[in-house]
Structures are given as structure tokens and as C-alpha cells.
N, C-alpha and C positions, 0 to 999 in steps of 0.2 A: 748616187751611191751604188757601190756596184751590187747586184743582184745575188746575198747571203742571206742565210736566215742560220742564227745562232739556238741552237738545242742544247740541254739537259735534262735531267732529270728529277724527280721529287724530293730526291736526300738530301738536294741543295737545300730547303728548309725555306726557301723566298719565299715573305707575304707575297697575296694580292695585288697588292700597292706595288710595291717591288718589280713585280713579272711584268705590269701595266708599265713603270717607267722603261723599263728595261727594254719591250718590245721582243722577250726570249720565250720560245716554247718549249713546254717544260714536257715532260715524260713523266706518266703517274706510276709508283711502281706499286707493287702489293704486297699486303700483308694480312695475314692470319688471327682472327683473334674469337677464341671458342667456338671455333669449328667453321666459321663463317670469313669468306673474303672479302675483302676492300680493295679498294685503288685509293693512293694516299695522290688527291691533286692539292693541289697549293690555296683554294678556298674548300678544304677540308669538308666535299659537300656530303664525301661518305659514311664521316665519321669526323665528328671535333675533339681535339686536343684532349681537351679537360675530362670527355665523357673517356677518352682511350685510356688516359694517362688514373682515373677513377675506377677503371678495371682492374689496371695493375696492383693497385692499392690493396683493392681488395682478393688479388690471390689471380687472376686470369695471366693466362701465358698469350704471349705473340710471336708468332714465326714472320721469318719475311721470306720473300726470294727475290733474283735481280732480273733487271728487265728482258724478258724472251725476246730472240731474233725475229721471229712475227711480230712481235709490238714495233719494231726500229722498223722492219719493213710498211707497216701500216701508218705509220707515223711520216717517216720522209718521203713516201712514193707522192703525196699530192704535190709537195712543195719541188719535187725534183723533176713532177711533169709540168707543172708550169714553168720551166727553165731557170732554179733556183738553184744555186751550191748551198750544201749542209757544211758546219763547221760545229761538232759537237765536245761538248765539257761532259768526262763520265766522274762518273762517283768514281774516288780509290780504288786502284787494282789491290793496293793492299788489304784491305777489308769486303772487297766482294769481287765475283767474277764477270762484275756489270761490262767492266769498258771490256772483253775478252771479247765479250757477248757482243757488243757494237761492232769490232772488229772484222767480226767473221758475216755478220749482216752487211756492213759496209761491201765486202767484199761480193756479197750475191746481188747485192744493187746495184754496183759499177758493174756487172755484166749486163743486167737491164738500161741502165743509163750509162753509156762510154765517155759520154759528152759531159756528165755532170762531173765537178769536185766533191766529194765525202770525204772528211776528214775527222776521228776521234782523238781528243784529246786527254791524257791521264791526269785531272788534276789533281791525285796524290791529295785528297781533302776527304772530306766527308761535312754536311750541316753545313751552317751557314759560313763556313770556310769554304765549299766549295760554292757556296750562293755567293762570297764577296767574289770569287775568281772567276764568276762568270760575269758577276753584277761589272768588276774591271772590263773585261773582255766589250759587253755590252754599251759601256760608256764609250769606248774608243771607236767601238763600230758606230755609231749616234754622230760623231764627232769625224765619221767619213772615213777613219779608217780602212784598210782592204782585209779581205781574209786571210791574205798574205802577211800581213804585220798583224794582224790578232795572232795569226799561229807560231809569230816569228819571237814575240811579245811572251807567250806562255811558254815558249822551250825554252826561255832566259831565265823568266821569271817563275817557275813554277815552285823555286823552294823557296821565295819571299812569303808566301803565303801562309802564316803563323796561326796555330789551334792551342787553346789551351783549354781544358776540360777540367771540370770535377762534379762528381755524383755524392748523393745522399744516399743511396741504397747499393752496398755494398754487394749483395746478393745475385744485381742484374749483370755486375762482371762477372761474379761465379759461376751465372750461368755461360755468360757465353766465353767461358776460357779464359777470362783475363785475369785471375787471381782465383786463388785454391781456395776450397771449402775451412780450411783450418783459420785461413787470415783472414777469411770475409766475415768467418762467425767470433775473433782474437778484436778483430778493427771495428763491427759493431759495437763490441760491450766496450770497449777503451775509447767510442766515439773518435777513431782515427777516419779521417776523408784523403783520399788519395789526389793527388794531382796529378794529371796525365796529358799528354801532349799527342800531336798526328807527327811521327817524326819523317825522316827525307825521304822510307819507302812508304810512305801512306801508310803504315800504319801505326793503330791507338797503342802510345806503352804510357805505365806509369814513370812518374820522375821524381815525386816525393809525395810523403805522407805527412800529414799536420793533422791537430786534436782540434776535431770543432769546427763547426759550419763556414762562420763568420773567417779563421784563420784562411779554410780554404777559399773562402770567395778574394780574400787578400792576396791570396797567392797567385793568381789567375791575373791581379792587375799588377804584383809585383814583375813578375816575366815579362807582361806589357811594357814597362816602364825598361827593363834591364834589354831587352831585343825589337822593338818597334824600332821602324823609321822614326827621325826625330823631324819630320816637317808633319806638324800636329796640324797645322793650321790647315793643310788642305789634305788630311786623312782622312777616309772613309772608315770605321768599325763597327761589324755586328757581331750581335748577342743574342745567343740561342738558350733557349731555356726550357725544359720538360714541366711548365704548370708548376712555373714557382716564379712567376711574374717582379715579385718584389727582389726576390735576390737578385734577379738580374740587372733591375733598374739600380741595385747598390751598386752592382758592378760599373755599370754605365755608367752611373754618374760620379762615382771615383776616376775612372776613364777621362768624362768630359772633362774633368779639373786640368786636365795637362791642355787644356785647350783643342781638343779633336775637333775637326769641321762637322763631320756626320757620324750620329751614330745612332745603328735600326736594330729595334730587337725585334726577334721573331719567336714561334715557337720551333720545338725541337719536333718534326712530325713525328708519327708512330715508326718508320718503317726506321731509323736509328733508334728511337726512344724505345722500340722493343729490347735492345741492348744496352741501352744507358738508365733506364729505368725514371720515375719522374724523379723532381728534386736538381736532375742537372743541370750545371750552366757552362755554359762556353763561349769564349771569346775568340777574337778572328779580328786579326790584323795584317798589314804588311810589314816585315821585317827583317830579321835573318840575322843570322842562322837559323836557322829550327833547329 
């Protein structure tokens, strides 16, 4: 196999189990929550879901930030002195200034390493859309693929990669810009839930609005069903959720009825859930259009 090792980051949202099949090293980013920092890894050793997402509940804020050019240098200098090419998956340029930030790191470690490949990737995702678009990447590399056809693979394929969102608390888009204080406090009392997608620039818009939980979790597998690939039988899909475990598994297994090969739910960590707030759920297929 030749001599790669596949990087992202934490906002991909991958279990445990996931990162272990996968063989991918992940990057923990950090987030903020009553004055105190974290690093969000992927077995949540600094802080669990349920106790983050039980803060929010009760009135706590979370900042996040994206990953510093000394973490990416800390991170691939061992793998690049033992004679390893990086091929890295970043979180949306449209929602953070992560992959920028890789960019300009990459760039000071090909002066240290001439000899090595560093190569960032935009996957235009965020959660476990950006965790199925690595989790693809990683399967092709398992199965021998080269770095050269991973990279060749995601510059075709990167608007296959299908999100479909929706939140319970209306509030946590208020906060971060994505709908005004008048429609977040109009859509509360009218119990309106928004649906929103990652569209072709990476980033989250809404796309419709429906009355009611249940509508919205419908709607999230209605778009599945209208833009997924139709070969169910050997489709991968995951399912992200902010600590609401059972709504996802509705979704899921409305999903699995069309016959899907795999499907992994995971949780939504903090370092997005800071802006989606708990209560969301999100699905992630291959498809297209977005």
C-alpha cells in the first residue's frame, strides 16, 4: 500500500468504532464552554455529549475556534518524518476558516519536508457528512487505493456528498446568524422547524419550514428519497444527532426501509452542536444535486 496516512478533523462527528475501522487520524478542535477549554476527540474523553448538550439546556454558551497552524504542524511532523505523505479532509471553508488554516500550515511544512506530499482537501461538509466523505476516502484507501485517486475521487465527487439538517431550538441559529431574532421567537410559538441543507459552497441555508418535530424529521428522509443515489443496497448513511438519540433512530430506520446497506449514527459533538443547539438531527448521504 503505498505510504499515506489520511487526516481530519473532530467536526467530522466519527465514533470511536468508526476512526478504529477507518484507520484515519483525526484532529481535536476546541471549544469553549463557561469559561473553561476543551478539545472535542472523538471518544469525548473531555467532556460527553449528553453532560455538553445538558448545559446548553440549561442556559450555558459555547464558543468554538478552528484548528491553529501549530496544531497541523504538531500533528503531521511525526507521520512526515517517518517518510509518510498527509492527505487531509478539512471541515467547510464555508462555515469556518479551518481548511485556510491547513493551507497556510501545509505550506510551512513543505518547506521542512520537500520530499513529502501534503495535500488539504475542502470537503464542502460539516458532521458526519464530512465523516461519511472521509469515511468514503478511507474505504478506497483500505482497498489500495493511491493518494492520487483519493484526491482524483474527491475533486469529482465532492458535491455528491448530501446534508440534510433540522433543529429543535430555534434560538441556536439566532445565535449564530442564521435566522433573525423576530422568526426564531414567530417559529418558536407557531412550533415551525426549519429544514436546512449544506448547499455546493459549504454552507448551512435553510430550505423549508414545516410545523412540528415529527413533519421535520419527515422531511429530512423525504429529500433522501427525492436526491439519493438509487443503489440502496450498497449505500453507506449516517446520522448525526445533538442528544436526541430516538429521533434519529426514527430517521434511520425510515431510511433503512428503502433497503440501505449501512447505516451509523453518531453523535453531533459540541464544536458544531455549539451552533446547532441539542435536539438536531442530520442525515448524510451520496447523491446529487445538493
Amino acid at each position: 500500500m503505498e505510504n499515506y496516512v489520511l487526516f481530519t478533523e473532530s467536526t467530522c462527528d466519527l465514533t470511536p468504532d468508526l476512526v478504529r475501522e477507518m484507520d484515519v487520524q483525526v484532529l481535536p478542535m476546541t471549544f469553549t464552554l463557561d469559561g473553561q477549554c476543551y478539545r472535542n476527540y472523538p471518544d469525548n474523553r473531555e467532556l460527553a455529549p449528553k453532560a455538553f448538550y445538558d448545559k446548553l439546556r440549561n442556559g450555558s454558551m459555547s464558543t468554538t475556534s478552528q484548528v491553529a497552524i501549530s496544531d497541523y504542524e504538531e500533528a503531521f511532523t511525526p507521520f512526515l518524518e517517518a517518510g509518510k505523505d498527509i492527505l487531509y479532509l478539512a471541515f467547510s471553508s464555508g462555515l469556518s476558516g479551518t481548511y485556510q488554516a491547513s493551507k497556510v500550515a501545509i505550506e510551512e511544512l513543505q518547506e521542512k519536508f520537500p520530499g513529502r506530499r501534503i495535500v488539504s482537501i475542502d470537503s464542502l461538509q460539516a458532521s458526519m457528512g464530512e465523516g461519511l466523505f472521509a469515511y468514503t476516502l478511507a474505504m478506497m484507501r483500505k482497498e489500495g487505493a493511491t493518494m492520487d485517486a483519493l484526491i482524483d475521487y474527491a475533486e469529482k465527487n465532492t458535491q455528491r456528498f448530501c446534508a440534510w439538517f433540522t433543529v429543535s431550538d430555534l434560538m441556536f441559529l439566532k445565535r449564530g446568524g442564521r435566522l433573525s431574532g423576530a422568526a426564531a421567537v414567530a417559529g418558536t410559538l407557531l412550533g415551525i422547524k426549519p429544514v436546512l441543507h449544506v448547499d455546493a459552497e459549504g454552507h448551512l441555508i435553510a430550505m423549508e419550514k414545516v410545523r412540528g418535530r415529527r413533519a421535520s424529521l419527515d422531511a429530512l428522509v423525504k429529500h433522501f428519497a427525492a436526491t439519493a443515489d438509487k443503489n440502496y443496497g450498497e449505500m453507506t448513511v449516517f446520522v448525526s444527532h445533538g442528544d436526541c438519540l430516538e429521533d434519529a433512530q426514527y430517521v434511520a430506520d425510515k431510511v433503512k426501509a428503502y433497503g440501505v446497506h449501512r447505516i451509523c449514527i453518531g453523535d453531533i459533538g459540541p464544536v458544531i452542536g455549539a451552533h446547532s443547539g441539542p435536539g438536531t438531527v442530520a442525515l448524510f448521504f451520496l447523491g446529487g444535486p445538493r
